[in-house]
Every structure is written in structure tokens, then in C-alpha cells.
N, C-alpha and C positions, 0 to 999 in steps of 0.2 A: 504494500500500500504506500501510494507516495504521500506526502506533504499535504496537498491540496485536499485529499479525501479525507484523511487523518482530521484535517482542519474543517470540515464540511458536514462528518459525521458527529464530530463533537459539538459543532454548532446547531446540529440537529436535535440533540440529545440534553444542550442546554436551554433547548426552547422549547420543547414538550416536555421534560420537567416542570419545567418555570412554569408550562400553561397547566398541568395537571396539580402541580402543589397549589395556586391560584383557584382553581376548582374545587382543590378537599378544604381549604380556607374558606369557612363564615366570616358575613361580616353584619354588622349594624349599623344602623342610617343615625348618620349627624343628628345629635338632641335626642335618639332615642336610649333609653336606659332599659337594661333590662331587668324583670322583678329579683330582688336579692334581700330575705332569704328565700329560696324557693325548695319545695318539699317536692321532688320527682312522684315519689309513692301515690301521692295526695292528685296530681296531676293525670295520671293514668286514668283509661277507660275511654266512656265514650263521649265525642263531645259534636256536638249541633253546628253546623257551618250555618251562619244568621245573616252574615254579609261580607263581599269579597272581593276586591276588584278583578276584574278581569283577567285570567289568562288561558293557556290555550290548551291545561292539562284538565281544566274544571269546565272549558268552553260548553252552553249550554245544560248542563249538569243542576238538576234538582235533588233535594232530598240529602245533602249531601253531607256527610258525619267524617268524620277522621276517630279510629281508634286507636291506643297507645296502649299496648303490654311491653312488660322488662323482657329480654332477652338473656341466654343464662351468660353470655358475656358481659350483663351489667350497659349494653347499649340497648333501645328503645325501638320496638315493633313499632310501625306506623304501616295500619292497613285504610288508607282515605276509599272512603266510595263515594257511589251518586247512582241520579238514572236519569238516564237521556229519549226525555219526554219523543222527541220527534223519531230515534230510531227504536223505540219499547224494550229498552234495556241497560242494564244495571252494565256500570264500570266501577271496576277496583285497580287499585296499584298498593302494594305493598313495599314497603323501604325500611330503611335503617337509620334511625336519629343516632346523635353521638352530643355528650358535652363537649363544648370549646373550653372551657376554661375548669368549672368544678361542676358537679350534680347540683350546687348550692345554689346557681346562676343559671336562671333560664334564659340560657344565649347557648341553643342549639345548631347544629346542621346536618342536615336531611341528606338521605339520597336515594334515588329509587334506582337511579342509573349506573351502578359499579360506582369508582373512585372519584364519579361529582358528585360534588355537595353545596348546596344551597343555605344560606341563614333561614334558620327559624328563631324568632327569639320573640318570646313572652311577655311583652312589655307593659299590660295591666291586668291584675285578675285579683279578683275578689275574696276576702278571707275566707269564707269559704269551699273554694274552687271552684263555683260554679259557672263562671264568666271570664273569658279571657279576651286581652287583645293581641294579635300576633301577628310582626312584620317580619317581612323578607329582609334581603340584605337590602334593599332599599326601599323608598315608597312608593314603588311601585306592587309592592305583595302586602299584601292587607289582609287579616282574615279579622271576624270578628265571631267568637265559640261561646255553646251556651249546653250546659246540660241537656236543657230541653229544648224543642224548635221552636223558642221564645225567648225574649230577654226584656227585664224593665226598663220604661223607657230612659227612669234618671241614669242607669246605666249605660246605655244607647248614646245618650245623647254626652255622657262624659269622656265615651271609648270615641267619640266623634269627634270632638274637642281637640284632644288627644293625638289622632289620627291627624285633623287640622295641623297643627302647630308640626308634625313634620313632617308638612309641606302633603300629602296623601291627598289628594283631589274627592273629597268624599261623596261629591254631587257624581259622579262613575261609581259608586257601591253599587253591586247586585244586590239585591235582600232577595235570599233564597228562596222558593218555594216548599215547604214541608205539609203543604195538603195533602189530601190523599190520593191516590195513581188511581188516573181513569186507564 
């Protein structure tokens, strides 16, 4: 191998690294915090997708829950469903959450795809875990989770606030449908 290849494949090699570590890196959006102390345990189960900006893994998707069990390595089941009214059937993706920093700090990242990972990070929820607010690594991912296919409005309207202030365009929320399937 001469020189130039030498030097060609290492520079291959130091730029798919660079993009794949880039990809297992979560991150959080400027002004947000995320909740700290947070109880992983407490967090588990099932929880209600209430409203969500737009993207193109949930595109047209009703009914749509995200469930969380431990996995026996101590990382996090994420099985998200929905059902897609127009073609009469249920989708699922199953993935692997991980903390970034401690179990104590809900500043997650996801991946349903092998070695990418996306921010999840918890940034309001209510003592008693029944309410959450959850952004991506920037504000452009929004979720808004609720035990049940409902949430109070003072709620609603503080996780809106909230969402406001970084920068989240919340006049684009979806508010889910959780009627029942005709």
C-alpha cells in the first residue's frame, strides 16, 4: 500500500468514527434542563403520547403510547406504538434507551437503529409521575406523556409554556387522537 491510500483510508476511518460517535452522543436544546433527581423505577410502564410535533417515525399515527421496561443490562426497553387510521393498522418499533450521564438525570438517548442515538431527555414531570414533558436533542422533538389519554389543563398549559420558552413552535403540536378505532 503506498502513501496516498495509507493516507485516504485513515481519513476514511477518521470521518465515520467522528460521524458515528456524533450519532451515539445525546444532546439537549439551549435553556433546557433536564429533571434531576429523577427515579428511572418510578418512570417505567406505560405512558399516553397527548401531543407531539411532527415527524416522520409517528407521521399520521393515532393512539399512540410509548412503553418502558428495565432490561437485565440495566438499559431501558422502549417499545412506542400507534395505529395508522388510513392504512387499519397498528405500528411498533422497539429500541434501547441508555443514560448519558447517571440513572439520576433524565437526559436519555434512544435508538431503535443499531449505534444511532437520539436525545430523549425528560425535562418536566410531575411528582407523581404521571405527566411528562420530553424533548429531543433539539426543539424540534417534542413529546408531551400522560398516564392516561388525558392531561389537566393547568398542566397542558405549563408543559406549553415551557415548551415556549425553548423556542418549540407549539401552534405545530399534534394533540393525538385516543378515541376509539372505527
Amino acid at each position: 500500500m503506498n502513501k496516498k491510500q495509507i493516507t485516504l483510508i485513515a481519513t476514511g476511518m477518521a470521518i465515520a468514527g467522528s460521524f458515528l460517535l456524533l450519532n451515539s452522543c445525546a444532546t439537549i436544546p439551549n435553556g433546557a434542563i433536564a429533571v434531576s433527581p429523577f427515579d428511572a423505577g418510578r418512570y417505567l410502564g406505560k405512558w399516553h403520547e397527548i401531543a407531539r410535533l411532527d415527524n416522520r417515525f409517528e407521521r399520521n399515527l393515532t393512539h399512540t403510547t410509548a412503553e418502558y421496561s428495565l432490561n437485565p443490562d440495566g438499559s431501558i426497553r422502549v417499545v412506542n406504538r400507534g395505529y395508522h387510521p388510513i392504512k387499519k393498522e397498528w405500528k411498533e418499533a422497539v429500541g434501547k434507551a441508555k443514560f448519558v450521564e447517571s440513572p439520576e438525570i433524565a437526559k436519555l438517548k434512544v435508538s431503535f437503529f443499531g449505534p444511532f442515538y437520539a436525545g430523549y431527555n425528560v425535562i418536566a414531570l410531575d411528582e407523581e409521575y404521571k405527566y411528562a414533558l420530553v424533548v429531543g436533542k433539539s426543539p424540534k422533538y417534542l413529546w408531551i406523556l400522560s398516564r392516561e389519554t388525558s392531561i389537566p389543563e393547568n398542566i397542558k398549559e405549563e408543559y406549553l409554556k415551557k415548551a415556549a420558552a425553548l423556542g418549540v413552535k407549539t401552534d405545530e403540536l399534534i394533540w393525538v387522537d385516543h378515541a376509539s378505532i372505527r
